[in-house]
Residue, then its C-alpha position, 0 to 999 in steps of 0.5 A: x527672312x520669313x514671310x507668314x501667310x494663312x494659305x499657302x497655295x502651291x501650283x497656278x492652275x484653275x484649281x489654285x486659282x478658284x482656291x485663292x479666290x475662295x481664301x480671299x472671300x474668308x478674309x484670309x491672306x493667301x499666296x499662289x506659288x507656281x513655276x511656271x505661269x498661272x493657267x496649268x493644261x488649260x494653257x495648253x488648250x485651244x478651245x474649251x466649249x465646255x465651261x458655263x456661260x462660255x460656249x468658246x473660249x480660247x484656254x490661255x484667254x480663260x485662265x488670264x479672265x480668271x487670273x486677273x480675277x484673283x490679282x483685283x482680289x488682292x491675292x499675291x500671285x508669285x509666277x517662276x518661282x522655284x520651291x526647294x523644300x517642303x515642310x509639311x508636317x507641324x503646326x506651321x508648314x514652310x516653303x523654302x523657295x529661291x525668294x525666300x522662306x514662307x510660313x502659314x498654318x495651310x498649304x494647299x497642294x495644286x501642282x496639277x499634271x504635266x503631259x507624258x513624255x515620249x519614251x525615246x532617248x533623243x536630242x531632236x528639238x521637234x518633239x513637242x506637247x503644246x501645239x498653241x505652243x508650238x504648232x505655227x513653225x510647221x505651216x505647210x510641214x508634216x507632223x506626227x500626232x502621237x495619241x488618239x484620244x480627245x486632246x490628240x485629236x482636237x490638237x489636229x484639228x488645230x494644227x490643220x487651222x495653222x496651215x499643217x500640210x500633212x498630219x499622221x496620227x497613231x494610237x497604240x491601241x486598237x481604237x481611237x478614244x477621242x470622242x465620235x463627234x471629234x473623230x468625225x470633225x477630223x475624218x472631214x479633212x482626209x485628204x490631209x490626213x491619216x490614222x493608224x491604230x495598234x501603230x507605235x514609233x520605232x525609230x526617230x531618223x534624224x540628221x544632226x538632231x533634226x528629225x526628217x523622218x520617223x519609222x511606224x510599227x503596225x501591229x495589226x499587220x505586223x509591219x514597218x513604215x516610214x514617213x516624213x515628219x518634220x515635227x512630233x505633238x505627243x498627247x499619250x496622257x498625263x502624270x501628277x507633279x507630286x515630286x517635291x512632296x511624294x516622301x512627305x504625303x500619301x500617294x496611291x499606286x497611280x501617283x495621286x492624293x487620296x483625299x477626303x470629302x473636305x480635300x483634307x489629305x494625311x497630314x491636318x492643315x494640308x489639303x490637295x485639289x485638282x489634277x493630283x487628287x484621285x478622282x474619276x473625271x479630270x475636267x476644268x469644273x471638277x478642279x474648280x470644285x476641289x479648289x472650292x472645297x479645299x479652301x473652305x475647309x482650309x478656313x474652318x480648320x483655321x477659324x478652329x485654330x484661332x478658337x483655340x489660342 
């Protein structure tokens, strides 16, 4: 049985959220499909220090204050929901999912980016990319942190919050790219720390897929290392979820939606916002500003269409 709806917004981040918000302010009755949970990457995220009137907060306790937001709206929000098939293309787009068949005259496009996996073949189960996730198992352990950017430092410095004995941290390149300040806050804990830049992991040594120790590459010095590692948090950046629809829409070289200044993509009554959109700056608020733009032109575009029945 089909289910009509104005909106259809695929993908439960801060961009989807901040749309269905928007959509439910224009009277229009939208609908949140995501996979998993609502909140996207800012789950992922043990402090956020840089979202207006907020100078802390925890990720998972930001995105719930706006979840619940959107529920008191009275917006429906379908979490663990599994998306088949997309038609985009038409006056009335359609979502096939394992609850049945959606229809509405918009879709708006969220599905955000997921994290870049480690590129060795393994069975090892201590290979992880969420340390709120999954850091509390390694109190008093040694972990790997694959990635000198502000996530794979800042995730450090909440590892070592936990009780982590041990961090070794790699980047490929020749710097770190986390901020100064992070790297500073970092440098304080030495004695549980070490870096290495132009440094890469060659071999995972495991004993029935349990991973005891990794051996390090050094490109400065040309030379292999080995540590003990009970446990690997990879932050190597991340990849657009654009699976289900990237032979129905356009896509650039990197995997993103071009989109225009109304979030409008190359299909009418299809816009996009969020981690999937091309843009210079992935924050929390330049999301939150695609999720805005994308729902209002998502109400004019369909005010135009009843205007003209």
């Amino acid at each position: 049985m089909n289910k009509r709806y104005d909106i259809i917004i695929l993908g439960g981040g801060i961009a989807a959220m901040t749309a269905a918000i928007y959509a439910s302010k224009a009277n229009l009755n939208a609908v949140i499909l995501e996979k998993s949970v609502c909140g996207g990457l800012v789950n992922t995220t043990h402090l956020v220090e840089n979202f207006p009137s907020q100078p802390s907060i925890n990720g998972m306790d930001l995105m719930d204050k706006v979840k619940d937001q959107v529920e008191e709206m009275g917006v429906e929000i379908r979490e663990v929901i599994e998306v088949d098939k997309l038609v985009l293309e038409g006056p009335v787009k359609s979502v096939e999912t394992d609850e049945g068949v959606l229809e509405a005259p918009v879709i708006i496009l969220a599905t955000g980016r997921k994290p870049r996996e480690l590129d060795i073949e393994t069975e090892c189960e201590q290979i992880h990319y969420c340390a709120i996730c999954d850091g509390s198992i390694y109190k008093d352990k040694n972990v790997l942190i694959v990635g000198g950017g502000n996530s794979g430092i800042e995730e450090s410095m909440y590892l070592l919050s936990l009780g982590i004995n041990h961090i070794t941290v790699i980047e490929q390149m020749d710097r770190l790219f986390a901020s100064a300040q992070a790297q500073q806050e970092l440098q304080k804990n030495r004695d549980r720390v070490e870096i290495f830049t132009s440094t890469t992991i060659n071999v995972l040594i495991e004993d029935n897929h349990k991973l005891e120790s990794v051996l390090l590459h050094d490109a400065n010095i040309d030379r292999q290392f080995q540590r003990n590692i009970d446990g690997i948090f990879v932050y190597m950046g991340h990849v657009t979820q654009t699976d289900l629809f990237k032979d129905l829409i356009e896509l650039n070289a990197q995997g993103y939606i071009e989109t225009d200044e109304d979030m409008g993509t190359s299909l009418p009554g299809v816009y996009a916002a969020g981690d999937i959109v091309q843009k210079k700056y992935w924050q929390i608020t330049t999301a939150m500003n695609d999720g805005t733009v994308a729902a209002l032109s998502a109400a004019e575009y369909i005010r135009k269409l009843n205007s003209s029945k």
